[in-house]
N, C-alpha and C positions, 0 to 999 in steps of 0.2 A: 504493500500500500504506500509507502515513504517513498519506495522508488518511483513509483505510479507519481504522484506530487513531485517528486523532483524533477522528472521528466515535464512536467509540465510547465515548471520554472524554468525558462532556459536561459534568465540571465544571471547566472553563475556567478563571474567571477564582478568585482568594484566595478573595473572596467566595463565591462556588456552593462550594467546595472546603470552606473552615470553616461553613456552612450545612449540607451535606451528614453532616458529622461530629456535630457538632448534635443534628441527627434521628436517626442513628444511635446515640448516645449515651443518647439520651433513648428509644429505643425499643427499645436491648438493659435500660433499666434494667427498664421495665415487664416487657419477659421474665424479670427476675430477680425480678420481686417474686414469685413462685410458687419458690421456691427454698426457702424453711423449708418448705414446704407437708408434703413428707414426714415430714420430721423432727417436725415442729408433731404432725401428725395420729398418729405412734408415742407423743409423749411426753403429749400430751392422754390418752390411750389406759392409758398405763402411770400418770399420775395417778390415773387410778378413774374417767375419764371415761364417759359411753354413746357409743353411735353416734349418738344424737339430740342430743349437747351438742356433739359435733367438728362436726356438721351444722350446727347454729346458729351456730357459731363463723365457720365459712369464709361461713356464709348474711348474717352481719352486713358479712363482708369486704367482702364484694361489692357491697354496698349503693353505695357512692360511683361505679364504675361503671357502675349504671344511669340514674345522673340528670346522665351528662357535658353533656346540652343546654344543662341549666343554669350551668356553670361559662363558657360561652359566653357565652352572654345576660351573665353577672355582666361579665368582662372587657371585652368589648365596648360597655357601660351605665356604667360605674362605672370611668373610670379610678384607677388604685390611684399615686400620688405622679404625675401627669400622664401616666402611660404605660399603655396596653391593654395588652401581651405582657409586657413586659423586666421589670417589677415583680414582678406575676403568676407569672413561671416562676422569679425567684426565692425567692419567700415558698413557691411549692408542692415546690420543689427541694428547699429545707431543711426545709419540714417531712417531708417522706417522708425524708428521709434523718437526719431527729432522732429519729423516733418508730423505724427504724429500729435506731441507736445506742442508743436508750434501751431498746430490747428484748434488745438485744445485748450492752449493756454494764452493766447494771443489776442487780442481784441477782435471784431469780427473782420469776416475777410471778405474781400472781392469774389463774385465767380469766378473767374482768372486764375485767381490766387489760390483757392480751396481747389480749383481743376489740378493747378500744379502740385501743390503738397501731398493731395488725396495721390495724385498718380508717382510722386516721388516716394511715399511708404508704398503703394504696389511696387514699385519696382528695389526697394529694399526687400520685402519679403519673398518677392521672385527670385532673387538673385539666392536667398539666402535656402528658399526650396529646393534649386539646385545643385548650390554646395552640399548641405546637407542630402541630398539623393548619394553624390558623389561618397563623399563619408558614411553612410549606411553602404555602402555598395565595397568599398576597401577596408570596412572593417568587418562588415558582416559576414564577408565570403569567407576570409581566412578560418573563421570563428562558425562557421555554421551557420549564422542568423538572420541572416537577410529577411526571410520571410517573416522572423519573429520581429523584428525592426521594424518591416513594411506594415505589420498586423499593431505595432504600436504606435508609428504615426496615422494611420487611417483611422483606430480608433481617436484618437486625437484630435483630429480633424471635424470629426460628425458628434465628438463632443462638445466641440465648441460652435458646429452650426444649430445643434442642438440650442443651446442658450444663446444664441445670437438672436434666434425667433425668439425667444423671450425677453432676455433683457433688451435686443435690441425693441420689441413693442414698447415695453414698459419705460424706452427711455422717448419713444417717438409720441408717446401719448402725453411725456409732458416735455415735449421738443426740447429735449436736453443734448443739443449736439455736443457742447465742449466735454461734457462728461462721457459723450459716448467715443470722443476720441481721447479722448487722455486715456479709460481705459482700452482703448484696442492699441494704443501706444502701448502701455504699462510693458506687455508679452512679447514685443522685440526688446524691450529694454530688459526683460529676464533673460534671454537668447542670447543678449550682450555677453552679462553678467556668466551665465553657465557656459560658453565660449571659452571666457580667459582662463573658467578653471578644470574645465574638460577637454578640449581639444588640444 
């Protein structure tokens, strides 16, 4: 029976253990960056916005995760202070979680302005999904765990789309945009922090 449970924990050693937390960290943040979204698209809306300008707005978002190949190729090509990953998921860590803060904590912003920052934290957390793939993939293979990795950030993931339906309502019903980005900031700025003393 003990073996039976051990076999079912398969991240054994410190290392698999703070790796695993890692990727999970780093892929409930991405589920949170959809957390203003509600709130975003009410208050765009009660601006004087159309449905064609909230449309361009999220259409710009997205833009940084359609071209994650590329963030690949860059890290991979171009070590960033001698390091592919460790460098990389710091610089994309803070910046999704500055541009975050700075929508959050800043007095209010332009369309313009919230289009740019909103799509400058997608494109930290893009960048930092695919470092993080990368690093589940070289440390998972040697070790077995890849699919145990992959089965921690997914769960990850749909845990925080999970409460993004919720908190993100409860925060659109009382259009609390600044707090719905400071926290979807807060979880690159953990990614930072579990960065410099994991990877």
């Amino acid at each position: 029976m003990l073996d039976r449970l051990r076999r079912l924990h398969r991240f054994q050693s410190p290392d698999a253990q703070r790796l695993a937390i890692l990727f999970a960290v780093v892929y409930f943040a991405q589920g949170m960056w959809s957390l203003p979204n509600q709130t975003l698209t009410m208050t765009l809306k009660e601006r004087g916005m159309s449905a064609g300008q909230v449309a361009t707005f999220f259409s710009f978002s997205v833009i940084p995760w359609l071209i994650k190949p590329a963030y690949g190729l860059l890290s991979d090509c171009v070590p960033l202070f001698g390091r592919r990953r460790r460098s990389y998921l710091l610089l994309t860590s803070a910046l999704a979680a500055g541009a975050g803060l700075a929508m959050g904590l800043a007095a209010p912003h332009s369309y313009w302005w919230l289009v740019g920052l909103f799509t400058v934290m997608g494109l930290g957390l893009a960048f930092t999904d695919v470092l993080v793939d990368a690093l589940m993939v070289e440390n998972g293979k040697p070790r077995g765990l890849t699919g145990a990795f992959q089965a921690v950030q997914w769960g990850a993931i749909y845990t925080a789309a999970v409460l993004v339906g919720e908190l993100g309502g409860f925060l659109a019903e009382r259009r609390s945009l600044r707090a719905a980005f400071v926290v979807a900031a807060l979880f690159p700025l953990i990614s930072f922090g579990m960065t410099l003393f994991v990877v």
